[in-house]
C-alpha positions as CSV (number, residue, x, y, z in Angstrom):
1,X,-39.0,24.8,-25.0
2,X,-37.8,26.3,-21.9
3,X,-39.7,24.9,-18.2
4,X,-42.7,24.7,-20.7
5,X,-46.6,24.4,-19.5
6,X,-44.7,25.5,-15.7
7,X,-43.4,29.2,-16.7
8,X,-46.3,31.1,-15.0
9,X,-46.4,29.3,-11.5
10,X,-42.4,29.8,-11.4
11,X,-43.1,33.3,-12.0
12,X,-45.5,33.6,-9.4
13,X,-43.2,32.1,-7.0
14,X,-40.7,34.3,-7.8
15,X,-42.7,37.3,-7.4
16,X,-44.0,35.9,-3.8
17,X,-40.5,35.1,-3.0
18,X,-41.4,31.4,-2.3
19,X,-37.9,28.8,-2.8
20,X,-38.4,26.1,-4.8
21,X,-36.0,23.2,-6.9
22,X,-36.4,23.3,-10.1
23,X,-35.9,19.7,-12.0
24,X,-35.1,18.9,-14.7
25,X,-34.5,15.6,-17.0
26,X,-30.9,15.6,-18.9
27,X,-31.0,12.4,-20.1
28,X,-33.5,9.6,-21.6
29,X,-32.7,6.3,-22.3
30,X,-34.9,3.9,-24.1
31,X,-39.0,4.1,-23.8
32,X,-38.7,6.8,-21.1
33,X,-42.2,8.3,-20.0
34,X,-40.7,11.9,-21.0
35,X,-38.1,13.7,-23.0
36,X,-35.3,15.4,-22.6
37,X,-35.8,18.9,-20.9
38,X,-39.0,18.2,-19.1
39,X,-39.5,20.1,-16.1
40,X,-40.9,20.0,-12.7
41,X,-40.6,22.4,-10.0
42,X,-41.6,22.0,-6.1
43,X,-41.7,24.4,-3.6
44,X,-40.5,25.1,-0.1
45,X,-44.3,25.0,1.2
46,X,-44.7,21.7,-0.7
47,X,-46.3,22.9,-4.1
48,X,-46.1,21.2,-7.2
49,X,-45.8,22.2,-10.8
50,X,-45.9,19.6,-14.0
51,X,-44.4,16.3,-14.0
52,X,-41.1,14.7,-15.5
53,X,-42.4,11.0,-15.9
54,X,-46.4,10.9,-15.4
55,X,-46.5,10.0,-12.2
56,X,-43.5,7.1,-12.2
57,X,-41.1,8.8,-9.9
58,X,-42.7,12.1,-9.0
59,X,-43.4,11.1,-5.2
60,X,-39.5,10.2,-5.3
61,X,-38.4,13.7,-6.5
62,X,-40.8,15.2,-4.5
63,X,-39.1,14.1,-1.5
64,X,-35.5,14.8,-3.1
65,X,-36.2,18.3,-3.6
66,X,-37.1,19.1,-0.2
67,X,-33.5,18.2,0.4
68,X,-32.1,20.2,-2.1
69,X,-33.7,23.5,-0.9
70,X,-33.3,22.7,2.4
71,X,-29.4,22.5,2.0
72,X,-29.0,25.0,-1.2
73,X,-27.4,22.2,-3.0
74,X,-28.2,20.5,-6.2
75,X,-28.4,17.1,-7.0
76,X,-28.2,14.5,-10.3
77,X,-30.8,11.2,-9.8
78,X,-30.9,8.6,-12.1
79,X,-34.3,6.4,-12.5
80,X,-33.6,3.2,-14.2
81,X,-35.8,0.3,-14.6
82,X,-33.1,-2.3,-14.4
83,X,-32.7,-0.9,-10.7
84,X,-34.6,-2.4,-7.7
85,X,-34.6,1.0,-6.5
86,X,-36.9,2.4,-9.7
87,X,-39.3,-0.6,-9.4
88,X,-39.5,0.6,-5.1
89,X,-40.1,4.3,-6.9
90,X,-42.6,3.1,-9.7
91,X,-40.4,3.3,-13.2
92,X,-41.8,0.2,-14.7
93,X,-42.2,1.7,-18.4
94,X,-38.5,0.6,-19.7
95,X,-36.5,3.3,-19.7
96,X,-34.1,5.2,-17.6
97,X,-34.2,8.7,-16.6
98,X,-31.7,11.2,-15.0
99,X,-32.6,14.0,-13.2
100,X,-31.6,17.3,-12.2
101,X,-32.9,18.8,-9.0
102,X,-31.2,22.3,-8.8
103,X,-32.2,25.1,-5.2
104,X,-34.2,28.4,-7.0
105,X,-34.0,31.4,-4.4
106,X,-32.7,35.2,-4.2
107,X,-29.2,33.6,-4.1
108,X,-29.4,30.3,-6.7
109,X,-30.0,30.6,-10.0
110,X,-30.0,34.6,-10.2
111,X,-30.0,34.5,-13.9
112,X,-33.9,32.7,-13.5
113,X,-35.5,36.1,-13.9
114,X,-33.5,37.1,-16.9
115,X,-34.8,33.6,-19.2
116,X,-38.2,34.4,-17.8
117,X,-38.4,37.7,-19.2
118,X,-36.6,36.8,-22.4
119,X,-39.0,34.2,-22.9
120,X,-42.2,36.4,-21.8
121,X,-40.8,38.7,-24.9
122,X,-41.0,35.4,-27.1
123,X,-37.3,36.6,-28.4
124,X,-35.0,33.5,-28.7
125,X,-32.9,32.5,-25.5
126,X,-30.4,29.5,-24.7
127,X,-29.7,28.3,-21.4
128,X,-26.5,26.6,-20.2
129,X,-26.1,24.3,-17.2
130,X,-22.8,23.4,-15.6
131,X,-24.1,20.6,-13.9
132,X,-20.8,19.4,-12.3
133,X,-19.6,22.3,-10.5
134,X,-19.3,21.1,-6.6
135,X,-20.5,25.0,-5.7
136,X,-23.5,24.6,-7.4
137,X,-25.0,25.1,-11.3
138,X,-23.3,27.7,-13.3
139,X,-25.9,29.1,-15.8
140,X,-25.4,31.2,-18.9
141,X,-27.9,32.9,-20.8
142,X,-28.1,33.4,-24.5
143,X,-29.7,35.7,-27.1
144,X,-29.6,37.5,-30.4
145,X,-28.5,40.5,-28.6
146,X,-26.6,39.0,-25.8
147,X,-22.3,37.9,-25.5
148,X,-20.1,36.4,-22.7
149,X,-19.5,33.3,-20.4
150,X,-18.4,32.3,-17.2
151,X,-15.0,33.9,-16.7
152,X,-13.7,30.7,-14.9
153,X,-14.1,28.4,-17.9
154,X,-11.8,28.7,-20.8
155,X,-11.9,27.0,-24.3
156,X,-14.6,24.0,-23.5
157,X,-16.8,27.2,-22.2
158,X,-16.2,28.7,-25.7
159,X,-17.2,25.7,-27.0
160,X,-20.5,25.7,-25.1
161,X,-21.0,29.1,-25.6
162,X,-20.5,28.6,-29.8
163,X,-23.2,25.5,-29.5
164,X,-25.6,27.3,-27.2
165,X,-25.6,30.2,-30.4
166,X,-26.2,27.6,-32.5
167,X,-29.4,26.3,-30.9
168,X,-31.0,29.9,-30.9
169,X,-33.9,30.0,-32.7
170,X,-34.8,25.9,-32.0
171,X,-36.6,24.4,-29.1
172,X,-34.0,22.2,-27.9
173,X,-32.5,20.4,-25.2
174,X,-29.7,18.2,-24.6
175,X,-26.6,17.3,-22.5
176,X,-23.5,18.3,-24.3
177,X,-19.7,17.1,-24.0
178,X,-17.4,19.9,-24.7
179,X,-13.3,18.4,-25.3
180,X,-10.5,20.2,-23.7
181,X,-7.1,21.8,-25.3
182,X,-5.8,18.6,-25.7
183,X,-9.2,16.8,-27.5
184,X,-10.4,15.1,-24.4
185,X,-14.0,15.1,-23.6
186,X,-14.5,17.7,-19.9
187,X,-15.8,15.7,-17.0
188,X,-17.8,18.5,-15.9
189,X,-21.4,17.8,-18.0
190,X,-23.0,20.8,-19.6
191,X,-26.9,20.6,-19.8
192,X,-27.9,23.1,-23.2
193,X,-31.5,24.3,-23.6
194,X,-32.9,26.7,-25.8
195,X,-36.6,28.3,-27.1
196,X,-37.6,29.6,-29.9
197,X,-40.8,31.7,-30.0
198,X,-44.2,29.8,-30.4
199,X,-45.5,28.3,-33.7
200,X,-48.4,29.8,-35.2
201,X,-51.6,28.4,-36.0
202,X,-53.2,30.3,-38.9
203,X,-57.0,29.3,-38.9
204,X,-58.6,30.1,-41.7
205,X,-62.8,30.9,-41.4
206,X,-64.4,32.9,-38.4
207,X,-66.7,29.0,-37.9
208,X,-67.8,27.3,-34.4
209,X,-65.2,24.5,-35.3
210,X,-62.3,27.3,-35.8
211,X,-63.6,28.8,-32.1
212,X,-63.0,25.0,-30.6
213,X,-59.5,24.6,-32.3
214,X,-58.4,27.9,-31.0
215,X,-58.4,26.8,-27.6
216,X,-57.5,23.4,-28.3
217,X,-54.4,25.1,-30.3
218,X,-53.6,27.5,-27.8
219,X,-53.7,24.9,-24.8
220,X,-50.9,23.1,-27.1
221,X,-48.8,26.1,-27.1
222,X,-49.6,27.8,-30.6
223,X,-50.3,31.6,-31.0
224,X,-53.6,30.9,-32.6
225,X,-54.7,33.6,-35.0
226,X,-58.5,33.4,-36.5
227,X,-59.1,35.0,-40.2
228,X,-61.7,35.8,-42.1
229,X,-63.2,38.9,-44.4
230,X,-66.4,38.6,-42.7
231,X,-66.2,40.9,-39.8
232,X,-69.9,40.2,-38.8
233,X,-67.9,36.8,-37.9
234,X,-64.4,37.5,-37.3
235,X,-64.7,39.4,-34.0
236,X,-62.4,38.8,-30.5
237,X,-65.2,37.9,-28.8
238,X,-65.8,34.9,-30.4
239,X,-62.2,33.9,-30.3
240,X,-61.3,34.8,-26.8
241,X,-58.5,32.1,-27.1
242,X,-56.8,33.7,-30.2
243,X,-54.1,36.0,-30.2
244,X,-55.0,37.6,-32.9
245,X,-58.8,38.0,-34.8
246,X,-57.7,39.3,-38.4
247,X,-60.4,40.7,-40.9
248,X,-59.1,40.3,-44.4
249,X,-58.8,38.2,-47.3
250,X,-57.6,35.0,-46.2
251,X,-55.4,34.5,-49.4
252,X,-53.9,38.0,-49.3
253,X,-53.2,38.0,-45.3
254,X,-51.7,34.8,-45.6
255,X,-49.3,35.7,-48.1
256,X,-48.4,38.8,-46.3
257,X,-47.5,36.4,-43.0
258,X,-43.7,35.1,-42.4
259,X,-44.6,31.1,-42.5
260,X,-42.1,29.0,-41.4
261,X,-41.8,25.1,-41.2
262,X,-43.4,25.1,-38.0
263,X,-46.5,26.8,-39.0
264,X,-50.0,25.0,-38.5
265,X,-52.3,25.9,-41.2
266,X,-56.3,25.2,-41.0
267,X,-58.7,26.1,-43.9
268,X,-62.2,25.7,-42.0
269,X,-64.6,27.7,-44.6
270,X,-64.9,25.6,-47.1
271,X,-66.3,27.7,-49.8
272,X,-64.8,27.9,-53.1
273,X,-64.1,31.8,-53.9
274,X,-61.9,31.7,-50.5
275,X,-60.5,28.1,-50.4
276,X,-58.8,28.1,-53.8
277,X,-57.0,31.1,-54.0
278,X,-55.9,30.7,-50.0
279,X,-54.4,27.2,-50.8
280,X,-52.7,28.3,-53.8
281,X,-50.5,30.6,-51.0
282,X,-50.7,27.9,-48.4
283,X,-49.2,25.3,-50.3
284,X,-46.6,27.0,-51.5
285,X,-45.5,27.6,-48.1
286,X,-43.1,25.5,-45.8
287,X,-45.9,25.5,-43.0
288,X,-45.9,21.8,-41.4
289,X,-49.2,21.2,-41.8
290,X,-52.2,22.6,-44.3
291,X,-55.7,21.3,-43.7
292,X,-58.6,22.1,-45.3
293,X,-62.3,21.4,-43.7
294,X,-65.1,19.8,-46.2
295,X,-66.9,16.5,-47.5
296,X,-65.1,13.8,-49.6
297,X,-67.4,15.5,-52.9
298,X,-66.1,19.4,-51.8
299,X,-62.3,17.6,-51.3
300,X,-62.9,16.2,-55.2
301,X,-64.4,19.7,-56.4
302,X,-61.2,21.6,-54.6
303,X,-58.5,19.2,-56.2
304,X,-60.1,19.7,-59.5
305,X,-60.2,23.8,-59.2
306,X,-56.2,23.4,-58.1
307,X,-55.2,21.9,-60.5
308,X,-56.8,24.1,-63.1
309,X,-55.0,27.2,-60.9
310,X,-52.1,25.7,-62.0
311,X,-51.2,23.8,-58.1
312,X,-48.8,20.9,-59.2
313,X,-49.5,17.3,-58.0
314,X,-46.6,17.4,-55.6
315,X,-48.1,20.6,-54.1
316,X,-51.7,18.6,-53.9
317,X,-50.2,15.8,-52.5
318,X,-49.3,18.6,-48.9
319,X,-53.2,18.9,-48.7
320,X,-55.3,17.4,-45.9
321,X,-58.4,16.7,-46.3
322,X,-60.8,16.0,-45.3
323,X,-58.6,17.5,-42.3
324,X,-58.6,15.9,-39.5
325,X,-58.7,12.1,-38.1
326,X,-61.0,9.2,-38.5
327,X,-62.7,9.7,-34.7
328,X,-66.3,10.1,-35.5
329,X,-66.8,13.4,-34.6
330,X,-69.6,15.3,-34.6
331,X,-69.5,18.2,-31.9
332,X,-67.4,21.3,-32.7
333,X,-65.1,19.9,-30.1
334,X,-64.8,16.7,-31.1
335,X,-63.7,18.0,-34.8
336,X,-61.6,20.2,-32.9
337,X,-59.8,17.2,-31.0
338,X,-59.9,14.9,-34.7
339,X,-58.1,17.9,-36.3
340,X,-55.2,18.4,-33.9
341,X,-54.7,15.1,-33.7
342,X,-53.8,14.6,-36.9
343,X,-51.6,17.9,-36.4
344,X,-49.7,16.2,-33.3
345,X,-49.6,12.7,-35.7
346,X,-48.0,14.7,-38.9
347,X,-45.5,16.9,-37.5
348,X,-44.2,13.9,-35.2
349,X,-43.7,11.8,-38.5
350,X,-46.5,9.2,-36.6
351,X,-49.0,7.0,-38.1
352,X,-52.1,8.1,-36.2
353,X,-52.5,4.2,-35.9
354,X,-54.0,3.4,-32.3
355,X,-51.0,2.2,-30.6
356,X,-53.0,-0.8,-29.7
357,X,-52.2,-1.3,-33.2
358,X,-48.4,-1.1,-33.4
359,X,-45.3,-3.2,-32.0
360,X,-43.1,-0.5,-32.1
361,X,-41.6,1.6,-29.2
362,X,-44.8,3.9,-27.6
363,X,-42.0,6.6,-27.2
364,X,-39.1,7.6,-29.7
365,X,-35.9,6.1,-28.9
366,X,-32.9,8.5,-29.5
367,X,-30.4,7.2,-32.7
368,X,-33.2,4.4,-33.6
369,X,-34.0,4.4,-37.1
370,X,-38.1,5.2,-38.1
371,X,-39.6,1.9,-38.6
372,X,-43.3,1.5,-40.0
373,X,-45.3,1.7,-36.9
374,X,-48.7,0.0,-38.1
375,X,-48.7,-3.8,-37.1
376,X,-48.6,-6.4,-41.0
């Protein structure tokens, strides 16, 4: 997504007025610290806001962007650890990293303001970067309800602006090659990103666990919403952290919701009369994830109720539970951390395996194919 986890200090500094470079990385090689589209941003007075490699090269970029504001002039940086230079700078993990450091004021990067806002609406938006052009980045914004393109470029900024559609709706990033009349690939690189509104967390049962995993979901970035038909129980001030606090039927609010495959679902009350009937919706659903909350014998009792709804074994075979992982929990918060853990593992195709554990790659390399991650 779109300068995610540092959206509400840029937008502070824009309302102060305060310069700053923005920075990006546009391209990952090998066991990089961080992906693709990771952002940064330092100030003119010498803020900072997140991190594009925890903590490798940071006091290198810090230095870079000074420059860049200084002179209103962007700048591509490339991190590799083959270099003696990315040793000097503190890339030791294995991969290779370029950057892009690009000047933020009233007169770079005017169309900042309009992504923010687009993005504040949650409504899908695309960004473009022209990273090559020796005046500085040309940026083009896209929408659902938005047209056009840089008047200077002709058909590789069609292209672009045909691909940047395309990724509307998606949280991607990447650095795309558009080809000229004539077939041949443009020297001039164009960095694409693009955000799609937030998942949703649906968690089902107003319980102290589901108050826990709404702030642990909403610190990940999910709109959290809490549900139950108790309203003795489901009230906002319990869930400060939710978005929404819903009193109804679980099973009938959830099969009123729009659930898509990025949608977290949680089933925390572990009572029969609710659990049944709410899985029956859930599992029918593309959500990426259903959990439900209960001991190995109340797991055993809920398969066996399913399947007498009717639930086929493929359907079953979504479910789990007991949710969460194997961490000994005990608190609300440690269930709360066991539970999203497993989230992160199952919607990243990962083993949950401590990487102690595993010979593989700690991060995904790009075009490799999935390998079994736990060690034989």
């Amino acid at each position: 997504m779109i300068w995610q986890g540092i959206r509400d200090g840029v937008r502070a500094w824009r309302s102060e007025g305060v310069p700053f470079a923005l920075v990006t990385v546009i391209r990952a090689r090998g066991s990089a610290p961080r992906p693709v589209g990771t952002t940064m941003a330092v100030s003119a007075d010498g803020r900072v806001l997140g991190s594009i490699s925890g903590g490798c090269v940071e006091a290198d970029v810090f230095e870079r962007a000074a420059g860049v504001i200084a002179s209103g002039r962007a700048e591509v940086v490339g991190y590799g650890v083959g270099d003696a230079d990315a040793f000097a700078v503190g890339l030791t993990c294995g991969g290779d990293l370029e950057v892009l450091l690009e000047p933020v004021d009233d007169t770079h990067f005017p169309e900042l303001d309009l992504v923010l806002d687009r993005l504040d609406r949650q409504e899908p938006t695309a960004l473009a970067t022209w990273i090559g052009d020796a005046t500085g980045p040309t940026h083009l914004v896209a929408g659902e309800d938005t047209e056009g393109e840089p008047s200077t470029l002709l058909d590789p900024g069609r292209q672009v602006r045909r691909r940047l559609r395309s990724l509307l709706g998606t949280s991607t990033a990447e650095l795309y090659e558009a080809c000229g009349p004539d077939g041949t690939v443009v020297e001039q690189p164009v960095f694409l990103q693009s955000s799609a509104a937030r998942p949703r967390m649906i968690v089902f049962g107003a319980v102290d666990v589901a108050a826990a995993l709404t702030r642990v979901g909403s610190f990940l970035g999910y709109r959290v919403t809490v549900c139950d038909a108790r309203p003795v129980f489901a009230t906002p001030e319990r869930f400060p952290d939710a978005e929404d606090v819903v009193v109804d039927w679980p099973h009938r609010y959830l099969a009123a919701q729009d659930v898509d495959d990025r949608t977290i679902i949680c089933v925390l009350t572990h009572d029969p009369k609710f659990d049944v009937p709410l899985l029956q919706v859930a599992l029918a659903t593309p959500a990426a994830y259903v959990g439900a909350m209960g001991s190995r014998r109340t797991h055993d009792d809920r398969l066996r109720r399913l399947q007498a709804a009717g639930v086929e074994p493929a359907m079953l075979a979504r479910l789990r539970s007991p949710i969460g992982l194997d961490l000994g929990a005990r608190t609300a918060e440690e269930t709360a951390v066991s539970i999203v853990a497993e989230i992160v593992a199952v919607t990243t195709g990962r083993s949950g395996v401590p990487l102690c554990d595993v010979d593989v790659p700690i991060h995904d390399v790009p075009d490799e194919p999935a390998r079994d991650r736990r060690r034989a």
